[in-house]
Structure formats: C-alpha cells, structure tokens
LUMTORDO-733717 format. One record per residue (C-alpha): residue in one letter; x, y, z. Coordinates in nm, 2 decimals, padded with zeros to 4 digits, always signed. Last residue first. Example, Ala and Ser with C-alpha at 12.3 -4.5 7.8 and 13.67 -1.06 7.14 Angstrom:
! LUMTORDO-733717
atom r:S, u:+01.37, v:-00.11, w:+00.71
atom r:A, u:+01.23, v:-00.45, w:+00.78
END
This chain:
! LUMTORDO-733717
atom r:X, u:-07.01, v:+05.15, w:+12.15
atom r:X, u:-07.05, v:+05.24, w:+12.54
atom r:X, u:-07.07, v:+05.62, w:+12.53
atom r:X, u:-06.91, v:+05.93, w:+12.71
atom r:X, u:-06.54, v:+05.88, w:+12.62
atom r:X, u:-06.32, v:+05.97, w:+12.87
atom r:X, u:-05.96, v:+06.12, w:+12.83
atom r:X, u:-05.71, v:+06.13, w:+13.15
atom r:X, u:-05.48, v:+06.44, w:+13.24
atom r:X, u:-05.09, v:+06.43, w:+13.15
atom r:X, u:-04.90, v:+06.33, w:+13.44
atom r:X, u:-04.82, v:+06.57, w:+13.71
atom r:X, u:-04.42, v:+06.55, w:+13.73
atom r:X, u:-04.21, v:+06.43, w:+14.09
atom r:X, u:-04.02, v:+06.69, w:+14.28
atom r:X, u:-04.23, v:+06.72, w:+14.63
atom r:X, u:-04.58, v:+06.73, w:+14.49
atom r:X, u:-04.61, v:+06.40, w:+14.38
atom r:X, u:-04.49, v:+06.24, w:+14.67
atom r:X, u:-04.75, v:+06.37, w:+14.91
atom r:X, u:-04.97, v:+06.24, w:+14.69
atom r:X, u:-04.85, v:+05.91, w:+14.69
atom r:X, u:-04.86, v:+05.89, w:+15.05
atom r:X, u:-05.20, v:+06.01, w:+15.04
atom r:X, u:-05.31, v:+05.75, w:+14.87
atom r:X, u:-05.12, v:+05.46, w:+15.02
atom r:X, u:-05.27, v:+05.59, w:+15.38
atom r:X, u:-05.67, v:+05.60, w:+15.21
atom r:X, u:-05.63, v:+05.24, w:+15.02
atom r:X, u:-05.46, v:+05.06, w:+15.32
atom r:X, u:-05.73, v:+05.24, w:+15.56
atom r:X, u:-06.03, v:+05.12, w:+15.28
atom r:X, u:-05.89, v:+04.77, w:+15.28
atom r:X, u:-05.85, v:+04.76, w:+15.65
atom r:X, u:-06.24, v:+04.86, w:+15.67
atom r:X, u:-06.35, v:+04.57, w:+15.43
atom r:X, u:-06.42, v:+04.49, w:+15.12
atom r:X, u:-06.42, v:+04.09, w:+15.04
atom r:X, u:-06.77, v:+04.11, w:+14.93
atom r:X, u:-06.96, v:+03.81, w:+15.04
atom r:X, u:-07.15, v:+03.51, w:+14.79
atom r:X, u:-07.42, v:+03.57, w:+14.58
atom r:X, u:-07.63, v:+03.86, w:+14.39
atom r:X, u:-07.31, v:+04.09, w:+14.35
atom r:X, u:-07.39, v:+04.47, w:+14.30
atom r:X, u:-07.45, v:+04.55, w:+13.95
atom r:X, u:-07.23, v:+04.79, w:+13.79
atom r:X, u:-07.36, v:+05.02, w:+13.45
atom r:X, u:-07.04, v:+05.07, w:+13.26
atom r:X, u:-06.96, v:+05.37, w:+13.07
atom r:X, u:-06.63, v:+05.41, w:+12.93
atom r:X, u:-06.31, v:+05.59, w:+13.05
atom r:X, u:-05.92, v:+05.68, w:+12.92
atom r:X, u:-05.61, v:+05.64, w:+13.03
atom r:X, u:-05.32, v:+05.81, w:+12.79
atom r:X, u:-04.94, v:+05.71, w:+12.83
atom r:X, u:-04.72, v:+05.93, w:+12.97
atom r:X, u:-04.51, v:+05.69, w:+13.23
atom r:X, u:-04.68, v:+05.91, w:+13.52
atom r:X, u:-05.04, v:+05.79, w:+13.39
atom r:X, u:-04.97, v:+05.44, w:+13.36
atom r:X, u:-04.83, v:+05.43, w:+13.70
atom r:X, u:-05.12, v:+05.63, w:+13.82
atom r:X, u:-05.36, v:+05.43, w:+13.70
atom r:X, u:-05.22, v:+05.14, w:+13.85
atom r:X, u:-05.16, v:+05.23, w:+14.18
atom r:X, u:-05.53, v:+05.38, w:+14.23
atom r:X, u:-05.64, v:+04.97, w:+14.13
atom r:X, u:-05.42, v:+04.84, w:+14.36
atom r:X, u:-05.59, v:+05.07, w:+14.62
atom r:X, u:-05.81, v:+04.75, w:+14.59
atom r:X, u:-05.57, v:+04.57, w:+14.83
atom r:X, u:-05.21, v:+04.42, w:+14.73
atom r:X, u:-05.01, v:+04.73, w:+14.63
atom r:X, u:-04.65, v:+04.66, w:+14.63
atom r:X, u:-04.61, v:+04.73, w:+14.24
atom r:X, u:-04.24, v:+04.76, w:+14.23
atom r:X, u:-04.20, v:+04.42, w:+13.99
atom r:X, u:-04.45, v:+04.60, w:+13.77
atom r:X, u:-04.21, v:+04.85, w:+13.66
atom r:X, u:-04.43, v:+05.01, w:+13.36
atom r:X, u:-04.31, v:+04.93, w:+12.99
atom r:X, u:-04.43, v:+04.56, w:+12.96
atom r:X, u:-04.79, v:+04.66, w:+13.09
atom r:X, u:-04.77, v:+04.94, w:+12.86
atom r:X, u:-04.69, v:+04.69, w:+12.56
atom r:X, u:-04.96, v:+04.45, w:+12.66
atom r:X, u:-05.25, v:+04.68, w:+12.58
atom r:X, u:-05.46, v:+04.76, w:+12.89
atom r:X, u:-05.83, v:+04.72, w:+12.93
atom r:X, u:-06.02, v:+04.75, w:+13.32
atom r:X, u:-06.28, v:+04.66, w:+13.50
atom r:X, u:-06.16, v:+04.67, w:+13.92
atom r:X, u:-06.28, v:+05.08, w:+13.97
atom r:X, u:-06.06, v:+05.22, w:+14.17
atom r:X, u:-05.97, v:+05.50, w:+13.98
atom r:X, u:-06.31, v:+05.61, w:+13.87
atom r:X, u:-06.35, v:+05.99, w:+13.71
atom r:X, u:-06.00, v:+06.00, w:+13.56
atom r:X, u:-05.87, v:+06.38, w:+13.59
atom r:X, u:-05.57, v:+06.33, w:+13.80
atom r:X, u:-05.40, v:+06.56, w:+14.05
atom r:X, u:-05.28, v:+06.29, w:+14.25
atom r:X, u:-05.47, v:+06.41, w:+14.60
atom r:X, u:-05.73, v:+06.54, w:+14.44
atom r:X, u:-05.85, v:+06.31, w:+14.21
atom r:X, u:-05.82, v:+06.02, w:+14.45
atom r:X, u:-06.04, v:+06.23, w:+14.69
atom r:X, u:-06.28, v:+06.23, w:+14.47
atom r:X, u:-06.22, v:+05.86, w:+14.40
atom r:X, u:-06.24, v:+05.72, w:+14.75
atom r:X, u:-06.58, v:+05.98, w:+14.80
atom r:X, u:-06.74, v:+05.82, w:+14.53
atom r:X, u:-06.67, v:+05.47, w:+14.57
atom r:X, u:-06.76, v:+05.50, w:+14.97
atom r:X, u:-07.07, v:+05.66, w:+14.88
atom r:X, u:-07.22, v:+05.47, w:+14.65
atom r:X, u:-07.09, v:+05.14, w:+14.94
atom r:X, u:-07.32, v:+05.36, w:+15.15
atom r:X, u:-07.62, v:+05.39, w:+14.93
atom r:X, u:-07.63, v:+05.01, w:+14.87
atom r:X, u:-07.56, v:+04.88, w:+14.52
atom r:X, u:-07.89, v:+04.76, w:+14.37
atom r:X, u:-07.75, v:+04.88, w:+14.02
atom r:X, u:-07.53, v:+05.16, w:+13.92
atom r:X, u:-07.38, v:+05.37, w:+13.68
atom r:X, u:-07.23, v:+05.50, w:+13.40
atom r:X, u:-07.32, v:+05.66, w:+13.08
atom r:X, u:-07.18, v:+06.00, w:+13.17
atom r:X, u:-06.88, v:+05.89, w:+13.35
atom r:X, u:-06.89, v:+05.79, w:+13.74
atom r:X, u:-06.89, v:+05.40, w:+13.68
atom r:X, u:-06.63, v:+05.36, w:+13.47
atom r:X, u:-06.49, v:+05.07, w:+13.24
atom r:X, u:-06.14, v:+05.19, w:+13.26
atom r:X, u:-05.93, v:+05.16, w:+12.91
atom r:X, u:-05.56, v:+05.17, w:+12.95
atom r:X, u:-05.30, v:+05.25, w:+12.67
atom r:X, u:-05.48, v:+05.57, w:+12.52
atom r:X, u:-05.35, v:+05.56, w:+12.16
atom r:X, u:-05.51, v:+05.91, w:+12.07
atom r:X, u:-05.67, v:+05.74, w:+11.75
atom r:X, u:-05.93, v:+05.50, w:+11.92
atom r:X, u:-05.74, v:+05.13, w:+11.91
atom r:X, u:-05.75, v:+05.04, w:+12.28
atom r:X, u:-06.15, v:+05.15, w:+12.27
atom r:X, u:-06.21, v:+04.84, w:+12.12
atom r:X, u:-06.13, v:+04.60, w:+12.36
atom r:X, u:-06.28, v:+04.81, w:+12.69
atom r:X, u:-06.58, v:+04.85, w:+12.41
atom r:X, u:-06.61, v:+04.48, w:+12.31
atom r:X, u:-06.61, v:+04.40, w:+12.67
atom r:X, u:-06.91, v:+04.60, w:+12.78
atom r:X, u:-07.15, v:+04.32, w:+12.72
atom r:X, u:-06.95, v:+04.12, w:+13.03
atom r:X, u:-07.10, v:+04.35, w:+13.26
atom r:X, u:-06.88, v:+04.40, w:+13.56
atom r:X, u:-07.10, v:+04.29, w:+13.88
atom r:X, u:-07.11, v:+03.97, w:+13.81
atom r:X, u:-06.89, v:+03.79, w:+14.13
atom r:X, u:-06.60, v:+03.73, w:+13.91
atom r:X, u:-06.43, v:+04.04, w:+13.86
atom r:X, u:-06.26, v:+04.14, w:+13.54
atom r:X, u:-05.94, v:+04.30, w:+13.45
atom r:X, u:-05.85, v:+04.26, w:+13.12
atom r:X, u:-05.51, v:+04.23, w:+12.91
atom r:X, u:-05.45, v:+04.29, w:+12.56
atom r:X, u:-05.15, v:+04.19, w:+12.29
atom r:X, u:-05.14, v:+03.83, w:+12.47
atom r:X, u:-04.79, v:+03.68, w:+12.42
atom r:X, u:-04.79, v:+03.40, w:+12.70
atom r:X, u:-04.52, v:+03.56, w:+12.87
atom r:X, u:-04.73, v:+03.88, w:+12.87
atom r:X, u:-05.05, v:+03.66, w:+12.98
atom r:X, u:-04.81, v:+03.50, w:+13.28
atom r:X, u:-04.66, v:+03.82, w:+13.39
atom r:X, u:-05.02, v:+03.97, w:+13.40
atom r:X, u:-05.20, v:+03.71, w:+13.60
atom r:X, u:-05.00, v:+03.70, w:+13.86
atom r:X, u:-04.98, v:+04.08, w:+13.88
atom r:X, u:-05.34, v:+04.05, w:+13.91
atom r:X, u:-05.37, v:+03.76, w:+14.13
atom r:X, u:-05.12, v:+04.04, w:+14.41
atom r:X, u:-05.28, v:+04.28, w:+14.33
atom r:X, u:-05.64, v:+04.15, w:+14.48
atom r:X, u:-05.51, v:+03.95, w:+14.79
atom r:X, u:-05.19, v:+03.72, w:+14.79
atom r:X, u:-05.38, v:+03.40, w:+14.95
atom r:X, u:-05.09, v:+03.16, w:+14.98
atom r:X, u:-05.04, v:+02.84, w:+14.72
atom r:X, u:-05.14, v:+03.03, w:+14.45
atom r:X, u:-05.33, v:+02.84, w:+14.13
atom r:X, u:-05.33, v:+02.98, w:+13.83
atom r:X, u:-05.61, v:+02.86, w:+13.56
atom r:X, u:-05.70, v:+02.82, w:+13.16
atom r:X, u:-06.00, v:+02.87, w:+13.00
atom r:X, u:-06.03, v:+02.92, w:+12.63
atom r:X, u:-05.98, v:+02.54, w:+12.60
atom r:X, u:-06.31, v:+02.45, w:+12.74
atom r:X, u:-06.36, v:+02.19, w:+12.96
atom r:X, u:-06.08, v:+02.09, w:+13.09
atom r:X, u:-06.09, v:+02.47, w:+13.19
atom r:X, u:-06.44, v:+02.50, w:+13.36
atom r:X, u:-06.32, v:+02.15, w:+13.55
atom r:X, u:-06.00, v:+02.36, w:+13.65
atom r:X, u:-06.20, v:+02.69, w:+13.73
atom r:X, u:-06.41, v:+02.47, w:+13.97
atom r:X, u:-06.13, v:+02.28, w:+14.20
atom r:X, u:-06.02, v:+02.66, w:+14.20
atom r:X, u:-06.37, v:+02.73, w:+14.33
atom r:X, u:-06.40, v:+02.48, w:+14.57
atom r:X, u:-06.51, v:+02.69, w:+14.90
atom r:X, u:-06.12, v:+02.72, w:+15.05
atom r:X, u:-06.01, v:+02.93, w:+14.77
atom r:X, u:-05.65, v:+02.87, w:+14.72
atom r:X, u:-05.61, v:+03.25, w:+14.56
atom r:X, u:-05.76, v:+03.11, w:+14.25
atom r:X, u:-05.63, v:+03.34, w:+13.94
atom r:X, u:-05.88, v:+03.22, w:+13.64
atom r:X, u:-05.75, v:+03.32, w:+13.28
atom r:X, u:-05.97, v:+03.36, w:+13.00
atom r:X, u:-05.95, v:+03.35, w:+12.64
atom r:X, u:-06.09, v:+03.63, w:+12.44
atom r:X, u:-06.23, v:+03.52, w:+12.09
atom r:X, u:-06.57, v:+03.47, w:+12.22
atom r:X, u:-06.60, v:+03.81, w:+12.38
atom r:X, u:-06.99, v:+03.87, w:+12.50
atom r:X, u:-07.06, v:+03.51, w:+12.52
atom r:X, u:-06.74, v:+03.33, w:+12.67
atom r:X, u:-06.70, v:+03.62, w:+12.91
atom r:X, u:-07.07, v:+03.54, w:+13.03
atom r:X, u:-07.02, v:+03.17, w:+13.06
atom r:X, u:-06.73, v:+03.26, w:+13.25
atom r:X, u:-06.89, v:+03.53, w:+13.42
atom r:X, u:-07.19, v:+03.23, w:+13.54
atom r:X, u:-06.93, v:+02.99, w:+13.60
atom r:X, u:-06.75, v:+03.14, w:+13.87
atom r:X, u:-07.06, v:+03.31, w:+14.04
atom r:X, u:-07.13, v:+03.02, w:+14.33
atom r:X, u:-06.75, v:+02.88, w:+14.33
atom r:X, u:-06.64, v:+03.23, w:+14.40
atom r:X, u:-06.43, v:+03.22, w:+14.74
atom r:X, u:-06.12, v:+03.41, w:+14.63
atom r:X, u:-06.13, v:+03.44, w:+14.30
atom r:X, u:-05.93, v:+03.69, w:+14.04
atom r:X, u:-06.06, v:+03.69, w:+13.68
atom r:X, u:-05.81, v:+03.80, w:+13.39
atom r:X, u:-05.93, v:+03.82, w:+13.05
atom r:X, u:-05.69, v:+03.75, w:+12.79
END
C-alpha cells in the first residue's frame, strides 16, 4: 500500500495517483486528507469510487505529516498489507522508482526500510532552489552527526518498509508530527536492529500548489534532533550503520 498524505493537494492529487497506478499497478493506494479545505479529500473520494485500488482516510483535525502517516500505517497493518510506502503527493517523488523501494525489501541482508535518497550516488535533484538544497543537506549532516548514523537522507519523505518492522517498533510512542518525523523513523528502525538502506531518486520540486515547510518545522526538526542525540550518548546503544545501494534497478 502506498500511503499519500494531503493537505491542500487537489491540483497534484490526481496526477501521483495516476502516476502510482502506472509505475506500480499492483499497489493499492491509500489517500490521508488532513480535512483539506481546497477539495482534495472531496477528490481522493471520487479518485476512489473510481478505482478500487484507491481508498481514503479522512481526519477530522489537521494532524500534520506524522501524524497521516501513523494513520495510514495502523490501518494498512490492520488491513494486512506485507509493504508500506511513503509517498508525497505534490510529484516530486518519482513514481518510476517504486519498483526499486518494493524490490529492494527482498535484497539478501533483509534491510527492513528502503529510503529513496537524494544524497546517494544516483541521486538528485531538479529545479529545487539552492536554498531548500541547502536546508536538506545541512538537516541531514547534521542528522548524521548527532545520531551517529550512516544513512545519507533521513528526512527524505519516499520511503519502503515491510509490515513486520512497522509491527515490531512502538509506533504508539511516535510523537513526531513535523517532517523530523521522518529522522524519528529511521532511527527507530535503526535502534531495534533492523537494516535501512538507500536508493537513488532524482526529486523534482513541486510544479503547483505551496510547500508546507516552514521555519517552525525546521526548529521542531533541529530541537527533536538534538534531543535525541543527547540521548544516545548517555546509556542508550549506536545502532548498526545503514547500507545504500548506488543504483535504481
């Protein structure tokens, strides 16, 4: 199941959901609408009447970025999907690198979460402005430091997990709620053992509609990090470093 938070989507909605629909035809989709006020959960239900590989959560209060995903996540494990996704709406994670995020899960070291990176040998960029480059690079440098991780983009929002390391982490403690969600989750995975690794992605800045990344978001993400860090080096274990491949397959 691919899961595909909105907040304010109705002009790109469609579009990944075609997308999704082309590059992973056997994956079904769920849309997590975080009461929209521009239409688009009124969308992701015609998308879903529509086809039956769509389905659609409604919240009645916006609960930001971890909070859809977490959403999302009880309600694919209860439905019994064996692989989650992570995949924004606005098209700026390519749909063609699905079959590699789904793939990957099934390499011989058993990694349990696949990021589709940015900063890997493969990755990249397009029409993204200098300073958001920045912002990305520097969040996850620091990232690496702080946690003593080797995984090259822990904030990126494209993601692969198999079900049963969803089931095994303590998702009802997951506070995060901004894009540090993204930091939390990668190091939950990592501290419980289990292997991350990267592929190449090449990200496209959105075409339409507003990025919801803001200065708060980068403060929550920066305070939560360093927090965590702090943590780590007062009695809790380094997890085992991250793989990455180098190759979209």
């Amino acid at each position: 199941m691919v899961i595909v938070p909105t907040y304010n989507e109705v002009e790109n909605l469609a579009q990944a959901v075609d997308a999704i629909r082309g590059a992973a035809p056997e994956a079904h989709i769920l849309v997590v609408d975080d009461s929209s006020p521009d239409g688009t959960g009124e969308l992701a239900d015609r998308l879903a009447a529509a086809d039956s590989h769509v389905a659609v959560l409604h919240h009645a209060d916006r609960a930001g970025l971890g909070g859809a995903y977490l959403a999302g996540f009880a309600a694919a494990l209860d439905a019994g999907y064996d692989i989650l996704i992570e995949m924004d709406a606005d098209g700026s994670h390519p749909a063609g690198a699905l079959p590699a995020l789904i793939d990957r899960l099934d390499e011989p070291d058993h990694a349990g979460m696949i990021i589709g990176s940015r900063w890997v040998p493969g990755g990249g960029f397009v029409d993204w402005p200098a300073g958001r480059r920045l912002l990305s690079r520097a969040g996850n440098v620091y990232a690496r430091l702080a946690l003593a991780i080797a995984v090259k983009d822990a904030t990126a929002g494209f993601r692969s997990y198999r079900a049963d390391v969803l089931r095994a982490l303590d998702l009802a403690g997951v506070e995060s709620r901004g894009y540090c969600f993204q930091i939390d989750m990668t190091r939950r995975v990592l501290d419980a053992g289990i292997a991350v690794a990267e592929v190449p992605i090449v990200f496209t800045d959105r075409r339409r509609g507003v990025s919801k990344m803001n200065t708060r978001i980068v403060l929550e993400a920066m305070w939560r990090v360093t927090q965590w860090g702090v943590a780590r080096r007062f009695g809790r274990r380094r997890p085992a470093p991250a793989r990455s491949t180098t190759a979209v397959e």
